[in-house]
C-alpha positions as CSV (number, residue, x, y, z in Angstrom):
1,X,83.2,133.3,189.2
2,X,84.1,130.1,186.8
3,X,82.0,129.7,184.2
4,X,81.0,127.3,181.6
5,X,79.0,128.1,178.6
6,X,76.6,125.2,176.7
7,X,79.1,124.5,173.9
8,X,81.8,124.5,176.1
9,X,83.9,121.5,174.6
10,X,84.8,118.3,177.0
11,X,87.9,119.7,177.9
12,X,86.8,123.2,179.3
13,X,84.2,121.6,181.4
14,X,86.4,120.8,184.3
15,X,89.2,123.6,186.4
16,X,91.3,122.1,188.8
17,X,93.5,124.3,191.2
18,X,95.9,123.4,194.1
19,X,96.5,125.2,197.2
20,X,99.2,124.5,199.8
21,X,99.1,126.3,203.8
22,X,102.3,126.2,205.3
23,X,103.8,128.9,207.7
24,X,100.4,130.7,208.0
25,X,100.9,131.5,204.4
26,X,98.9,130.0,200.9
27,X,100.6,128.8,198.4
28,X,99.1,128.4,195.0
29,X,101.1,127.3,192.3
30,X,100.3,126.9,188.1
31,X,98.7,123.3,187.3
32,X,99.5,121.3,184.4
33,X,98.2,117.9,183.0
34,X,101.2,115.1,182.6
35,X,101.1,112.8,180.2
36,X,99.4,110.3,182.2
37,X,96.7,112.6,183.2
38,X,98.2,113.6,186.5
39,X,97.9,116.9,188.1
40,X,101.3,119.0,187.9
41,X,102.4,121.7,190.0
42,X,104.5,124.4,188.1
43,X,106.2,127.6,188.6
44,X,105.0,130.9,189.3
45,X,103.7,130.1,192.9
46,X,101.7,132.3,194.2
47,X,102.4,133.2,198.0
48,X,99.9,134.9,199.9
49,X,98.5,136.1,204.2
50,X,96.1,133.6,204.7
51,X,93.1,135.8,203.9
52,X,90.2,134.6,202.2
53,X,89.9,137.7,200.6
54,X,93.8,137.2,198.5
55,X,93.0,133.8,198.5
56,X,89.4,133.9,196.1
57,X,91.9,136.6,193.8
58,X,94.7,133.6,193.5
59,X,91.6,131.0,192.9
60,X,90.1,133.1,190.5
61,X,93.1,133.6,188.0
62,X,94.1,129.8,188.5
63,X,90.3,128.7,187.8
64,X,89.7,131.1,184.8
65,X,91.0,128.5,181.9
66,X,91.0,124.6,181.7
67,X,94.3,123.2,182.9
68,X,96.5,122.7,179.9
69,X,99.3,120.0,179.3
70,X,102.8,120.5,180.5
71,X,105.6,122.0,178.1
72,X,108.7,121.5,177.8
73,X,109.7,124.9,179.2
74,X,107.1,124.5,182.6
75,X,109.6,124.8,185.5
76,X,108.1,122.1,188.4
77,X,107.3,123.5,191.4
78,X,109.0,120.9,193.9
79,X,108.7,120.8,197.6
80,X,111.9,122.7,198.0
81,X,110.4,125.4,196.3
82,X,107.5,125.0,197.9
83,X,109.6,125.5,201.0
84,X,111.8,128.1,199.9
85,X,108.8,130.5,198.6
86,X,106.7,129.2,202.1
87,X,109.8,130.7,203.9
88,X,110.2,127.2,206.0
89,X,112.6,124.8,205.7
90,X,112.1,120.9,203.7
91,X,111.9,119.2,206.8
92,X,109.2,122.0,208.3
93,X,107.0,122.1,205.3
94,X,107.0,118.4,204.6
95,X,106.0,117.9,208.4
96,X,103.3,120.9,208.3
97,X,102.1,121.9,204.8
98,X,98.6,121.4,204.4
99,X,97.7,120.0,200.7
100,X,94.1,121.2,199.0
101,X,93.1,120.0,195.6
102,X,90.2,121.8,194.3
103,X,88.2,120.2,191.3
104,X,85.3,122.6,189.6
105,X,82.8,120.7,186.8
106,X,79.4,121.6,186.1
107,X,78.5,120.1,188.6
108,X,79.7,121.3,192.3
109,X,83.0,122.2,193.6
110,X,85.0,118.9,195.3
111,X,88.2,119.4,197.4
112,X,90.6,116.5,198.3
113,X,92.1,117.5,201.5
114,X,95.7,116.1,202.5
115,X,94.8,113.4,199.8
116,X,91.3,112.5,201.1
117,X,88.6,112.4,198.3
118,X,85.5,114.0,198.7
119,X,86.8,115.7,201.9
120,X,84.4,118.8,200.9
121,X,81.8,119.4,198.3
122,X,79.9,122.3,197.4
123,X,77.3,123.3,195.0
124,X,78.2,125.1,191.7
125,X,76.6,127.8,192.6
126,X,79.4,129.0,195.3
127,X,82.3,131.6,194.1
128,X,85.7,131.6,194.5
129,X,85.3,133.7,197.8
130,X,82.9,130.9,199.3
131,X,86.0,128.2,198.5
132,X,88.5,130.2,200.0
133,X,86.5,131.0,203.3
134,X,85.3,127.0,202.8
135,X,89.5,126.8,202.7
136,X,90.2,128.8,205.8
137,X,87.9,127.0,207.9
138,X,88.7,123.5,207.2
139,X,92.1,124.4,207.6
140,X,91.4,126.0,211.2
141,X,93.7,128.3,209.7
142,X,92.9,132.5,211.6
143,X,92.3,134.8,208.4
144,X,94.7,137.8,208.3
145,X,93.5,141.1,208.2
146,X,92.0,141.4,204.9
147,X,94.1,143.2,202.5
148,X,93.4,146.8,200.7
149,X,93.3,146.8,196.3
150,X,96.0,145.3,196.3
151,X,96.5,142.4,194.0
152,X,98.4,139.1,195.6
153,X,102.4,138.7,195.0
154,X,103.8,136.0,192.5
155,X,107.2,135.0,193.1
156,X,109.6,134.5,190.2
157,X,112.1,132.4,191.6
């Protein structure tokens, strides 16, 4: 579960994490902060069975840290990529994919769904695993099977 502690500086006091559904799969790529503040999707991508269960592990490591700014070296994760590690085609994921931002302060939890703000809010008491089930039901989206130990796949392309 994210956690702040009291002399948590202004910049840890916000996590931001972005999750894409395409394919019956969730993608959930790196986030970096441009240089005009904006949200940046980087390589490794994270592709996983939409199970809420895979889904709170993904949310958890990409929630753990504040977002830090893009380097030089960051590799962009662009909708081909998207597409490529979502197994669909441009035209297919750019027609289907699904797009969740997910914003945690001290606060509450706020998700902008396909670019609506505010779509979902939820206290800060709820855990990863609450957001991802919060995820799969909003989306409509039928969990798989929820997995064994296993952790959730990166890709490295």
């Amino acid at each position: 579960m994210v956690e702040f502690s009291s002399s948590a500086g202004v910049q840890d006091v916000e996590r931001h994490a972005i999750v894409w559904f395409v394919n019956n799969r969730f993608l959930v790529p790196e986030v970096r902060v441009g240089p005009d503040g904006e949200l940046i999707e980087m390589r490794p991508v994270k592709a996983l069975d939409a199970s809420s269960l895979r889904l709170s592990f993904a949310l958890i490591d990409r929630l753990h840290a504040p977002v830090g700014p893009a380097r030089p070296k960051d590799r962009m994760a662009h909708p081909g990529h998207l597409a490529e590690v979502a197994n669909v085609d441009l035209e297919t994921f750019e027609r289907d994919a699904r797009r969740i931002q997910i914003h945690r302060s001290r606060e509450e939890w706020e998700m902008t769904v396909d670019g609506v703000d505010g779509a979902w809010t939820a206290p800060r008491q709820a855990d990863e695993l609450g957001i991802a089930e919060a995820i799969i039901e909003i989306l409509g989206t039928k969990p798989a099977p929820e997995p064994d130990d296993s952790e959730p796949s990166e890709e490295t392309l």
